[in-house]
TIBARO-989020 format. One record per residue: z, y, x of N, C-alpha, C in turn. Coordinates in steps of 0.2 Angstrom, whole numbers, plus 2048, in hexadecimal, padded with zeros to 3 digits. Atoms other than C-alpha are relative to their C-alpha. Layout:
ZYXZYXZYX ...
END
This chain:
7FE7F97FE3CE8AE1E48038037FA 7FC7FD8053DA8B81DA800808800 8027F77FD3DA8CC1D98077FF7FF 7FB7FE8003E98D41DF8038057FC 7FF7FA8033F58DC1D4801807804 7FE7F87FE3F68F11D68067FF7FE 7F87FF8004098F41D97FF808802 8007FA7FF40E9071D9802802808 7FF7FD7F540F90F1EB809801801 7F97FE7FF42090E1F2803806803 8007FA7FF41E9201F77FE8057FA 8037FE8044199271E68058047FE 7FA7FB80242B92F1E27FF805806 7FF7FC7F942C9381F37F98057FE 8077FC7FF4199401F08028057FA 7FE7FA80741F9461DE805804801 7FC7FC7FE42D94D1E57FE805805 8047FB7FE4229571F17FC8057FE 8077FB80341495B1E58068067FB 7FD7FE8044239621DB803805806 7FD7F97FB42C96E1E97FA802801 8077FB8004189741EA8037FF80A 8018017F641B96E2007FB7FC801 8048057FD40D9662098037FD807 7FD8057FB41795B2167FF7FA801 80180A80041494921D8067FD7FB 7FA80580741B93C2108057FD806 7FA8067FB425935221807804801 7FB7FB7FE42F9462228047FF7F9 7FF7FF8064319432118077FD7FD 7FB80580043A933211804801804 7FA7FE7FD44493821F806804800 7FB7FE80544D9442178027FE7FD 7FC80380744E93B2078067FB804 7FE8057FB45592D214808803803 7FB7FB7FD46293A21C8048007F9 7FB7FF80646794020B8057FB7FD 7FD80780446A92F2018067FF807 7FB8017FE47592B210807806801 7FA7FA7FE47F93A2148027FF7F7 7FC8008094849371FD8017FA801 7FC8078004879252028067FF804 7FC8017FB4919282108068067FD 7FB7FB80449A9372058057FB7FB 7FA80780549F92A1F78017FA802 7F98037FC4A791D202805803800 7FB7FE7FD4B192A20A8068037F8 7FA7FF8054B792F1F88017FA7FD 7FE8098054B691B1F380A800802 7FB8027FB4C391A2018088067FD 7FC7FB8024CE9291FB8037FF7F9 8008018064CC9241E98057F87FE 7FB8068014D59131ED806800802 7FB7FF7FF4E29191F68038037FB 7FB7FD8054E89251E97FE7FC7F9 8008038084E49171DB7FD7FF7FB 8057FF8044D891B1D27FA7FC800 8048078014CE90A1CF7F98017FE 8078008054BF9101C27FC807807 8037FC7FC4BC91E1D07FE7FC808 8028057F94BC9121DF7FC7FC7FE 8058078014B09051D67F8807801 8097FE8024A29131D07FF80480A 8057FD7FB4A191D1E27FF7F8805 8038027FA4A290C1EC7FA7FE7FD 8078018014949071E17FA8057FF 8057FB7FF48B9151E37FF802805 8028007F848D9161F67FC7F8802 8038077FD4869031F87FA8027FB 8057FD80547A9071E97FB804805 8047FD7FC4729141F57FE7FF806 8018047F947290D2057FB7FA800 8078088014678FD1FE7FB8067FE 8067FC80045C9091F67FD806804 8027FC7FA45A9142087FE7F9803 8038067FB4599022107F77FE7FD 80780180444A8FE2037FB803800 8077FC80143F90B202800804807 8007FB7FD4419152108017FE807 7FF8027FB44690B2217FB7FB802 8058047FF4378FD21F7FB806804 8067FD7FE42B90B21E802804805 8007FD7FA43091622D8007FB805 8018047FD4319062377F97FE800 8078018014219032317FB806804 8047FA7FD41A915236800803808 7FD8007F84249142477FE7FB806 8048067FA41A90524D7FB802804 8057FB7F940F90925C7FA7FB7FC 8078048023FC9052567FE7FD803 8018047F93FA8FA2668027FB7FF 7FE8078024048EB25D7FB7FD7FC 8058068033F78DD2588027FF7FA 7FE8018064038D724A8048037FF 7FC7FC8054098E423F8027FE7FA 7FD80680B4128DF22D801805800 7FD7FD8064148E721E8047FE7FC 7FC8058054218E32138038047FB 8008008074228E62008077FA7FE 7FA8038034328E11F67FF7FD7FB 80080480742E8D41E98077FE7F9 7FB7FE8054368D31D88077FC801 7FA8057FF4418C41DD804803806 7FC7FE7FA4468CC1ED8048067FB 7FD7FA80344B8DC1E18077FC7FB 7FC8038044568D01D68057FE807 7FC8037FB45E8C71E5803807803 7FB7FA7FC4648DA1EE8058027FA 7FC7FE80446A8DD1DC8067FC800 7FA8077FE4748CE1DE804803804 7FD7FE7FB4798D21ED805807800 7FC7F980347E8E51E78077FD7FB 7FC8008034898DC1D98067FD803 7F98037FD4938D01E3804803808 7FB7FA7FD4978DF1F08058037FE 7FC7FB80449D8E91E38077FC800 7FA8038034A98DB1DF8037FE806 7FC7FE7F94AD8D91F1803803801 7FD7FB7FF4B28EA1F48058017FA 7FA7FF8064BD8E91E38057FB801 7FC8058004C48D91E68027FF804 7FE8037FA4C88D71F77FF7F9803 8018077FE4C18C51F77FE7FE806 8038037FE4BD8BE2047FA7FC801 8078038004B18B11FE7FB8057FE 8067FD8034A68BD1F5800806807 8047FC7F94A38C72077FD7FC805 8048078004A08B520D7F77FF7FF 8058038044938B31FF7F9806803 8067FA80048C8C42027FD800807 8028007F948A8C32157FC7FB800 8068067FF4808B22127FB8017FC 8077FB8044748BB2067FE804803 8037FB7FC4708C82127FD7FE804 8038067FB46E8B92217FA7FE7FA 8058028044618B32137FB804800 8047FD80245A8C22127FA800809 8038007FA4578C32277FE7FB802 8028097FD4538AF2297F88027FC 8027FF8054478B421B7F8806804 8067FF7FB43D8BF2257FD800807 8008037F84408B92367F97FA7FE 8068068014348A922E7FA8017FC 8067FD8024288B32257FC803805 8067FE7F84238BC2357FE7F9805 8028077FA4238AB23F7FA7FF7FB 8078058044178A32327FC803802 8077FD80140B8B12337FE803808 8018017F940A8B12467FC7FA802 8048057FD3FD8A924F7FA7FB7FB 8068028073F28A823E7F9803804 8077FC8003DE8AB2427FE8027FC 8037FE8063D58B12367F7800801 8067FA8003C28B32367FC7FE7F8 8047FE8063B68B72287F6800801 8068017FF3A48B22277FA8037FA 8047FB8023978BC21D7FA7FB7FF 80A8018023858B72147FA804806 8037FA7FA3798BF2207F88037F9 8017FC80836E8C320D8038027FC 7FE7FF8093768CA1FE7FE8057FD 8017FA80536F8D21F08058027F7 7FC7FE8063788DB1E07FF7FC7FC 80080580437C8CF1D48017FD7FE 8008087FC37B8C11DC8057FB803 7FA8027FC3888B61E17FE7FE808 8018027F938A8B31F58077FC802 7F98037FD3968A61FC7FF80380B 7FE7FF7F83A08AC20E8057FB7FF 7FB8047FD3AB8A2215808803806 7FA7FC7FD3BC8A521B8057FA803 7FE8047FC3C489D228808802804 7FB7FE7FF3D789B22B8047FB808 7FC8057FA3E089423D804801801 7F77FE7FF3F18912417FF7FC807 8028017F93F18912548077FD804 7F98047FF4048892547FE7F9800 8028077FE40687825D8027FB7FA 7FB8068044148702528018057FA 8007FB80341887F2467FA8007F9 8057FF80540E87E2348018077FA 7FF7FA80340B88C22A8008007F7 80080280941088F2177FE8047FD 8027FB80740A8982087FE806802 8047F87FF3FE8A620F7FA8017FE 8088008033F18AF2077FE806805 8067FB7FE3E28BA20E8008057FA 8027FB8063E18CA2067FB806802 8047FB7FE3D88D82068058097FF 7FC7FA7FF3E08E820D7FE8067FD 8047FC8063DA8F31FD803809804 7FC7F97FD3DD9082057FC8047FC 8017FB8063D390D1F47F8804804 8097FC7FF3C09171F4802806805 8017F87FC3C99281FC8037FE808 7FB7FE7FD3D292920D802808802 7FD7F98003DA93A213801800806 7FE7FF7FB3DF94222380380A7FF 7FF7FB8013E99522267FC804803 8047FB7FF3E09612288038087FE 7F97F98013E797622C7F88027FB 8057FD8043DE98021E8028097FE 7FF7F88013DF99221A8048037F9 7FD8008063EA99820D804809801 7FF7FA7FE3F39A920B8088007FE 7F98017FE4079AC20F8038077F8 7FD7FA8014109B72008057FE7FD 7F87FF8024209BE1FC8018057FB 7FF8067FF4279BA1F27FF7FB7FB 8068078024239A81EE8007FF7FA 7FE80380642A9A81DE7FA8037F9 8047F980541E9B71D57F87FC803 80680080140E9B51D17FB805807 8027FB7FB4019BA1DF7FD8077FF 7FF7FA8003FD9CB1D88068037FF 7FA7FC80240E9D01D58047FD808 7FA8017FC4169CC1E67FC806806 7FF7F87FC4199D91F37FB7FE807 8028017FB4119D12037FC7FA801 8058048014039C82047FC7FE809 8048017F83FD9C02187FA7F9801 8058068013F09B521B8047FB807 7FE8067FF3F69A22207FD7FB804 8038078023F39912248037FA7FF 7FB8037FF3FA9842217FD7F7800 8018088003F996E2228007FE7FC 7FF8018073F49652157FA7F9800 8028057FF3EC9532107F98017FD 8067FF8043D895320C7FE7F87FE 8038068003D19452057FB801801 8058037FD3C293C20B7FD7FB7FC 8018058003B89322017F97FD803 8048067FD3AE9232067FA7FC7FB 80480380339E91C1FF8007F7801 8008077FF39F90B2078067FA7FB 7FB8048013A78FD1FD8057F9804 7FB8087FD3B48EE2017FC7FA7FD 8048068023AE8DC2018047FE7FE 7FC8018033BC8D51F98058067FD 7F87FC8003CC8DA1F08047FB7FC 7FD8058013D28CA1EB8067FC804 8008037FA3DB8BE1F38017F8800 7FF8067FF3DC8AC1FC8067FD7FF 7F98048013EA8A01F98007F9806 7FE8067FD3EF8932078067FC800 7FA8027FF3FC8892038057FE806 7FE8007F83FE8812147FB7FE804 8048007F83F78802268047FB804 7FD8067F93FB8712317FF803806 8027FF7F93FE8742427F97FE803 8038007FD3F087924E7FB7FC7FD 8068008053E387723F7FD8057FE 8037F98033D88832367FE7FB7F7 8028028073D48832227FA8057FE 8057FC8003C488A21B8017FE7F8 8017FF8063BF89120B7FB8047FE 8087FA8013AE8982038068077FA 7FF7F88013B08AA1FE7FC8017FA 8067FF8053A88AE1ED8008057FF 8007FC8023A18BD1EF7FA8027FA 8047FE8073988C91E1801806800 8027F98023918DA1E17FE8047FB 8047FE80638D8E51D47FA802804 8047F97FD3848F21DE7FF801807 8017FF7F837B8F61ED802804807 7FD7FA7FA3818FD1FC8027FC805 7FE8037F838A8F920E8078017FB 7F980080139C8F22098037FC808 7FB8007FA3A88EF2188098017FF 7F88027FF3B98E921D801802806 7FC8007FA3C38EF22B8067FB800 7FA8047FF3D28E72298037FB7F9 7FE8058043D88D5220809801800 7FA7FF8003EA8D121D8017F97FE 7FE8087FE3F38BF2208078027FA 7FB7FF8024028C12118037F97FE 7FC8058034108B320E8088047FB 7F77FE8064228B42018037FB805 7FD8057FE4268A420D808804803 7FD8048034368A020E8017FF7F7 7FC7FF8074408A71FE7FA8057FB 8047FC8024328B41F98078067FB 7FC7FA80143F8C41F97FB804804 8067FA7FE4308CD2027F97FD802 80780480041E8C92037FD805807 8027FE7F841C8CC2177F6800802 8078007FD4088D321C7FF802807 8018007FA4008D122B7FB803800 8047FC8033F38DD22D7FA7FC808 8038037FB3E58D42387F88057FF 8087FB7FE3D58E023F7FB7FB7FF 8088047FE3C48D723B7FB8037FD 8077FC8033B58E22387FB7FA7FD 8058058023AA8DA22D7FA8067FC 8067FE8033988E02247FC8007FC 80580380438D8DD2187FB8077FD 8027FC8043808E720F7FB7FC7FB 80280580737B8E11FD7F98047FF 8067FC8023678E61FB8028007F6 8008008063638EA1EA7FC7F97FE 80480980335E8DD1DC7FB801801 80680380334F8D51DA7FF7FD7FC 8018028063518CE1CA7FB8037FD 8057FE8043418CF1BF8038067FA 7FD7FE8063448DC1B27F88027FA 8077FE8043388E31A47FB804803 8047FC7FC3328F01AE7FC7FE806 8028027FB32D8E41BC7F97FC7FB 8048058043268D81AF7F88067FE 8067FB80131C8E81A87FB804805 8057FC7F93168EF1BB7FC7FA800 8038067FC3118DE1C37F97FF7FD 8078008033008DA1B87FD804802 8027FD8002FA8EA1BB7FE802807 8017FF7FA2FF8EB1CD7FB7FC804 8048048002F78DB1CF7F9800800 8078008012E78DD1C67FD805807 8017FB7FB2E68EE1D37FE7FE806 8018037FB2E88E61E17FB7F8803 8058058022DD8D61DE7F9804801 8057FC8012CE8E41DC800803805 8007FC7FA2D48EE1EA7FC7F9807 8028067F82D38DD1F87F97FD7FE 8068017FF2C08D91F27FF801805 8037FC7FD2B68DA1FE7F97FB804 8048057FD2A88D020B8027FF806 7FC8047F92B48C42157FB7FB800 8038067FF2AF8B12188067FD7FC 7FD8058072BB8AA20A7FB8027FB 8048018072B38A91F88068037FC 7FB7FB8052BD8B41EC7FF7FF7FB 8008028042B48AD1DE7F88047FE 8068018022A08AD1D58008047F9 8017FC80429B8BA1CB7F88017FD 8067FF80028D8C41C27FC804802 8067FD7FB27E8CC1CC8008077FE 8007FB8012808DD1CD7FC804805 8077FE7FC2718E81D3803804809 7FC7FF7FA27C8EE1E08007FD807 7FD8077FC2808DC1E87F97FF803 8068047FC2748D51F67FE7FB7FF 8028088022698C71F38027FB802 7FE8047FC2708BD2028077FE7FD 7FA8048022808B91F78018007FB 8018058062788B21E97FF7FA801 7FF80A7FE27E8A11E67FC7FF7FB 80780680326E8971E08037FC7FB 7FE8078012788881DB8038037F7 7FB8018062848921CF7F88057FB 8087FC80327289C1C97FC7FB7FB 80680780326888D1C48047FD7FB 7FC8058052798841BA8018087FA 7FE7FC80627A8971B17FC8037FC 8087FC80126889D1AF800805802 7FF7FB7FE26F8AC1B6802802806 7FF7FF7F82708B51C88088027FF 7F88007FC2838B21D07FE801804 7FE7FE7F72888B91DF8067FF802 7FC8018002968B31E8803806804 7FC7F97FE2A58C01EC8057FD807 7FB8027F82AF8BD1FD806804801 7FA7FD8002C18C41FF801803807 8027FC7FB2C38CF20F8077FA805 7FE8067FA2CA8C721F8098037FE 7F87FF8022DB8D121B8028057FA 8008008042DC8D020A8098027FB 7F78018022F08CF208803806801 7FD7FC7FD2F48DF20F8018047FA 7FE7FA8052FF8EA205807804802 7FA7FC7FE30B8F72088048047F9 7FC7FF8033188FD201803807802 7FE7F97FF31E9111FF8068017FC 7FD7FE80432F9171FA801807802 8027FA80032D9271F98088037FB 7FA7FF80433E92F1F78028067FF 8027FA80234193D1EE807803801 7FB7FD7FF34F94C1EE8067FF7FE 7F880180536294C1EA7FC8037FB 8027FB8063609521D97FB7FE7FC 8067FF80234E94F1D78007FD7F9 8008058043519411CA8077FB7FE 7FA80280235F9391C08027F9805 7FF8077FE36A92B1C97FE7FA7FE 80180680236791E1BE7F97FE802 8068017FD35491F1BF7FE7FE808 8018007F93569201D38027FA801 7FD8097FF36190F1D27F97FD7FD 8048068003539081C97FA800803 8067FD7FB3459101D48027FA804 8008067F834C9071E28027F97FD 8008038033508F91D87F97FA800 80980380033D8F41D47FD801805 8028027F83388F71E48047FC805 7FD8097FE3428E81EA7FF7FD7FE 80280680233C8DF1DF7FA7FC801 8067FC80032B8E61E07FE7F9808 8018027F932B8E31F48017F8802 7FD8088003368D01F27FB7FB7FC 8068048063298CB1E47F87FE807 8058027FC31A8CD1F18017FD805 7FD8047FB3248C62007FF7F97FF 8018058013238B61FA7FA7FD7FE 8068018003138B71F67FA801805 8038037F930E8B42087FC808801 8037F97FE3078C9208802803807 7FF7FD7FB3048D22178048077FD 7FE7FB7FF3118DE214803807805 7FD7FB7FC3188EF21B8028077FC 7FB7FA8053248FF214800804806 7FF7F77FD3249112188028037FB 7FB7FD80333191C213805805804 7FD7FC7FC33A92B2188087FE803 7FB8057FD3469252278017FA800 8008057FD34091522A7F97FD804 8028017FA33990D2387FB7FD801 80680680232990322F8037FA802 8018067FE32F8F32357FF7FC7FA 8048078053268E522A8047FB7FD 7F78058033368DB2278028027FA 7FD7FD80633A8DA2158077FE802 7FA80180134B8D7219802808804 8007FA7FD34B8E92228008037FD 8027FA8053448F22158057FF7F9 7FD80380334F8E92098088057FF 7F87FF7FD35E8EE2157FF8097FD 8007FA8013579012138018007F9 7FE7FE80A3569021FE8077FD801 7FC8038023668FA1FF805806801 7FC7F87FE36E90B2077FF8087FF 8037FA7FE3639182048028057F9 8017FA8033669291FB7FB8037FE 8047FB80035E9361F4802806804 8007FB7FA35B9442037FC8067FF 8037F88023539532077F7800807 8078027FD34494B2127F98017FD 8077FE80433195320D7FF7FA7FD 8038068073279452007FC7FF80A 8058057FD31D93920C7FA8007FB 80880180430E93A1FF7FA803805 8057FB7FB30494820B7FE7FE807 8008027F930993E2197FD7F8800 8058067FE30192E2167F97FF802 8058007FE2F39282207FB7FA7FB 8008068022E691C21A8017FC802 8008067FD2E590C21D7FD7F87FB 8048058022DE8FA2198067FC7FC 7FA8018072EF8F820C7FF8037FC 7FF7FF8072F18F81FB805803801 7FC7FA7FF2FD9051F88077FD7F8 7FB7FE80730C9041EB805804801 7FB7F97FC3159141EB8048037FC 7FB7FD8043239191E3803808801 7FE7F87FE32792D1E38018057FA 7FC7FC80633093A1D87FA8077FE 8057F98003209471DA7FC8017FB 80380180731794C1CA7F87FE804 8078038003059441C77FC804803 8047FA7FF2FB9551CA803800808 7FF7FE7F83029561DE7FC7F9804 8028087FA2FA9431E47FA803800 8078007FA2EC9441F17FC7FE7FB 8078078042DA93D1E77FF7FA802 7FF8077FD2DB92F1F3803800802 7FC8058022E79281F18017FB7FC 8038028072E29241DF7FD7FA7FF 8058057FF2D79181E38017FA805 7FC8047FC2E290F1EF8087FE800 7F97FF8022F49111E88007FB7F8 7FD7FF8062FF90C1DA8068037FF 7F87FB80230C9181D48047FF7FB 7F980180331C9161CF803806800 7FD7F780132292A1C88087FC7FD 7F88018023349291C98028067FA 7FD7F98053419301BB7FA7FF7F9 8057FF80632F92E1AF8007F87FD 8028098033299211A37F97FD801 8058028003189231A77FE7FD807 8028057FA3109191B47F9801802 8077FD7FF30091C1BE7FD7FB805 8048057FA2F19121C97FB803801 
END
C-alpha cells in the first residue's frame, strides 16, 4: 500500500480570486464566468489573428493565434471537466473523476506547438498530426472508462482492533466482464480532509459605501448574506493509501490483505472508495467513485505500561482479601485466629506444625469484579491524563478478562452489558460530558469495585473504601 501524493485543488486559483474581490459565490459560478471570459479573449484574438494575416503582419498573426488556441485548452482543462462533473445527476452509479496527469500536460503542449505551426504553415500534414493526437486523447478516455466499468469492489474489516496494533482487512476486487480484462487499477481512498462544509445565510450588515470603513460610511442596513461554514468531523478514514492491480482476467476477482494501523482510538469510517487507472496512454488518471460504507471502531490500547505494571500488585493483593470467605473450595491453611471456629481447624496440618491451623474456603462467587468508569467533565482534567484514564481501564478490564473473572462495567451511558467487547467498544468513543459522578449512585454489591473518577478523595462514600479501588484521574496519587 502506497500513500497518495497531495496535488493542489484544481479550483485553488478561482477561490483566491474570490477571497480577493471580498464575494462569497459558489466556486461553480465562479468558473463559469472565468469559462465565459477566457473564450470571449480567445475568440477576440482569432478574429484579430485573421485580420492580422490579411494585412501581413506575420509576428501579429502567430502571438494572437497562439493566444487564442493557448486559452481555449486552458478553458477546456480546467473548467469544462469540472462543470461536467458538477452537472451529473447524483443518481448515476458510476461517476469519474478526471485529473490531468503530467504526461498528459506535456502531450496538450505538444499538441499546442504543432498547431501553432499548422496555423503558420498551412501544412497539411501537421493538421493531420494534430487531429490524431486529439483522436488519442478521446480513444484514451473512451478505454479508461470501459476498463473501470463493471469492477466490484468490497472491503472486509477486522471485527477487533485496538490502537497500535496492526489489523489485517482484506480487499476484494471483481471484473464482472465475460471476455474483457482489466488493466492497471488502483483502489484508493477518497481523502475529502478532517472538515466538510455546506452553505449557510448568516447575518451581516449592508453599508454604503463599501469602499470606507464601517464608521465612516453614510448608510449602514442590516443584511444577510450566503456563505460556506465549515464542519468539522471527529471520525477518522481507514485508509488513505492506495492499492495497485496491475491486471484482472475476465470474469475473476483478485484479493489482497489490507494493512491496517491506528494511532488512536475512535470510530473511523469510509463512505466512499475510488477504482482509478492512467490505462491506456496515462494523459489522465480516470476515478471511479464506488459507495461502500464501511466501519470500524479501534478500542483503546491494552498494552501493559508502568502504570498498569505499578496498579495490578496492589489491585490484586485487594482483591484476593476482598473474595475470602466460607465457600466449599479451600483458599489456603492458615493460623488460628481466636475469631475462627473450631470446626475448621485442620488437625492433620496442626499435629505436622504443633500449632492450631484452620482452613480458609474462598466464597462460592469469588471472581466477581466490577469495573467503574466514572467519567468526568469537559474540562475537569487535562486531555492527555483522560487518554490515559481510559487507556488503563482497557487494560485494566482486558487484563482480568482473561483471567476467566466474573466481570461487569458501569459508566455514564452505558447499558451494563458484561461483554468486554462492549465495554471496550464504549472507552473506544467516549468523551468527556456533563453527566453527574456515578460515585453517589452506586449500589452495593457482592463485586469488588475498581473505580476510576476525577472526584477529590474528601467526596468518596466511607463504604466504598472497603470494597473499591480508586483510580483519581489528572493525579499521581492513588487510593484503596
Amino acid at each position: 500500500m502506497q500513500s497518495i501524493a497531495k496535488s493542489n485543488s484544481p479550483g485553488s486559483s478561482t477561490r483566491r480570486i474570490a477571497e480577493y474581490l471580498h464575494v462569497d459565490i459558489p466556486e461553480i459560478w465562479v468558473r463559469f464566468l472565468l469559462a465565459i471570459v477566457g473564450l470571449g479573449l480567445a475568440f477576440a484574438a482569432a478574429l484579430f489573428s485573421t485580420v492580422s494575416r490579411e494585412s501581413g503582419n506575420l509576428w501579429a498573426t502567430l502571438v494572437l493565434a497562439s493566444a487564442a488556441l493557448l486559452l481555449a485548452v486552458v478553458v477546456g482543462l480546467t473548467t469544462v471537466p469540472y462543470l461536467a462533473h458538477r452537472i451529473a445527476a447524483a443518481r448515476v452509479r458510476d461517476a469519474f473523476d478526471y485529473d490531468v496527469t503530467r504526461v498528459g500536460i506535456l502531450y496538450v503542449l505538444a499538441i499546442v506547438i504543432i498547431g501553432i505551426a499548422a496555423l503558420n504553415t498551412g501544412n497539411n500534414l501537421l493538421y493531420i498530426i494534430v487531429a490524431a493526437m486529439l483522436a488519442a486523447i478521446l480513444v484514451s478516455g473512451v478505454t479508461s472508462a470501459w476498463t473501470l466499468r463493471r469492477l466490484e469492489l468490497d472491503v472486509r474489516l477486522p471485527e477487533h482492533v485496538f490502537a497500535g496494533k496492526a489489523a489485517l482487512g482484506r480487499l476484494t476486487l471483481r471484473n464482472n466482464r465475460r471476455w474483457l480484462p482489466a488493466f492497471s487499477v488502483s483502489v484508493l481512498s477518497l481523502n475529502k480532509g478532517p472538515a466538510a462544509s455546506k452553505w449557510q445565510w448568516s447575518t451581516t450588515t449592508f453599508g454604503f459605501p463599501p469602499w470606507r470603513p464601517p464608521e465612516k460610511q453614510w448608510l449602514r442596513l442590516p443584511d444577510r448574506k450566503l456563505r460556506r461554514i465549515a464542519q468539522h468531523s471527529r471520525t477518522g478514514e481507514l485508509f488513505s493509501g492506495s492499492v495497485y492491480f496491475p491486471h484482472i482476467a475476465a470474469d475473476t476477482e483478485v484479493r489482497t490483505d489490507l494493512d491496517l494501523r491506528f494511532a488512536e482510538r475512535g470510530r473511523y469510517q469510509q463512505d466512499e472508495f475510488g477504482l482509478a487507472t492512467r490505462f491506456p496512454f496515462a494523459f489522465l488518471r480516470k476515478t471511479r467513485r464506488v459507495r461502500l460504507p464501511r466501519e470500524i471502531i479501534v478500542y483503546p490500547p491494552v498494552e501493559p505500561t508502568d502504570e498498569f505494571f505499578e496498579m495490578l500488585p496492589m489491585i490484586t493483593g485487594e482483591f484476593e482479601a476482598f473474595v475470602r470467605g466460607r465457600g466449599y473450595d479451600l483458599y489456603r491453611i492458615r493460623e488460628y485466629m481466636p475469631e475462627d471456629s473450631a470446626r475448621h481447624v485442620d488437625w492433620k496440618a496442626t499435629a505436622k506444625s504443633g500449632s492450631l491451623k484452620v482452613r480458609e474456603f474462598s466464597r462460592e462467587d469469588e471472581r466477581k469484579l466490577r469495573v467503574i468508569f466514572d467519567n468526568p467533565s469537559d474540562g475537569q482534567i487535562p486531555e492527555a491524563a483522560y487518554e490515559a484514564t481510559v487507556a488503563l481501564a482497557a487494560s485494566i478490564s482486558w487484563h482480568f478478562a482473561a483471567q476467566n473473572t466474573d466481570l461487569s462495567f458501569l459508566a455514564q451511558d452505558y447499558d451494563g452489558d458484561p461483554d468486554i467487547y462492549r465495554f471496550l467498544s464504549y472507552l473506544a468513543v467516549v468523551e468527556p460530558g456533563q453527566t453527574p459522578s456515578l460515585i453517589d449512585q452506586i449500589q452495593p454489591s457482592d463485586a469488588y469495585n475498581i473505580i476510576f473518577t476525577a472526584r477529590p478523595k474528601g467526596t468518596i462514600p466511607t463504604g466504598l473504601w472497603t470494597s473499591s479501588y480508586f483510580m483519581f484521574m489528572g493525579t499521581k496519587g492513588r487510593g484503596v
